[in-house]
C-alpha positions in Angstrom: -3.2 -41.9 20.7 -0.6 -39.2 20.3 -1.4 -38.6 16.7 -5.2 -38.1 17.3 -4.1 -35.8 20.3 -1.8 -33.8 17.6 -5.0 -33.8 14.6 -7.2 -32.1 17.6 -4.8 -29.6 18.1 -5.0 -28.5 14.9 -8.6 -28.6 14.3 -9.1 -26.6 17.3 -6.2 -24.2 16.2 -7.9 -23.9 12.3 -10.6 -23.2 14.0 -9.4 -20.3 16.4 -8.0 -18.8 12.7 -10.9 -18.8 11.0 -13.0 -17.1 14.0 -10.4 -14.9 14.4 -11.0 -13.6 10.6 -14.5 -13.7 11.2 -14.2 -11.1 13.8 -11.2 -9.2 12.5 -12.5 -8.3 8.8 -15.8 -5.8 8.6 -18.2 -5.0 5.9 -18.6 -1.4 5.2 -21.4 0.1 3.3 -20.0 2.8 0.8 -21.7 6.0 -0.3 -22.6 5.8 -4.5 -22.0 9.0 -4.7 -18.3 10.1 -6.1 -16.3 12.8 -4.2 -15.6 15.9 -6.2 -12.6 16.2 -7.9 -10.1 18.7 -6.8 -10.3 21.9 -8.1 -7.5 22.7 -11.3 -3.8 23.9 -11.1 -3.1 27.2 -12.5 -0.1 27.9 -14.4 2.8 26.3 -16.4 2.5 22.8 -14.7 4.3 21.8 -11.2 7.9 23.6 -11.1 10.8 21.4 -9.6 12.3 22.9 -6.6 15.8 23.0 -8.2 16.6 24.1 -11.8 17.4 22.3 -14.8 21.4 23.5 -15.3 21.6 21.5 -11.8 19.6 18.2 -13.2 21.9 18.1 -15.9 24.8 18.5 -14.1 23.8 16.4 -11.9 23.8 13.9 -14.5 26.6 15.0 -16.9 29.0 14.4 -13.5 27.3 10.9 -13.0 28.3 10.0 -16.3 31.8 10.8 -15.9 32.5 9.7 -12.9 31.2 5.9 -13.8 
């Protein structure tokens, strides 16, 4: 009797999973059209916040040290 009590439990707790997916994942209709893409960068590229004597420093002193 105790193991048909313990396969219930489970069937009713499979079952409280899968309804909970049911109502926890959503279909979405999407737009075919694309989005725009974003207007170009002007210039010599993206220019790092700190210069390059300091990158290679910064790695010449790692170097040494280990």
């Amino acid at each position: 009797m105790a193991q048909y009590g313990n396969s219930v439990i489970k069937f009713v707790l499979a079952m409280a999973m899968v309804i909970m997916l049911f109502f926890s994942s959503a279909t979405v209709a999407q737009d075919a059209a694309m989005a725009p893409t974003p207007p170009m960068d002007t210039g010599d590229g993206f220019g790092l916040p700190v210069s390059g004597a300091l990158v290679c420093f910064s790695l010449l002193f790692s170097m040494v040290v280990v």
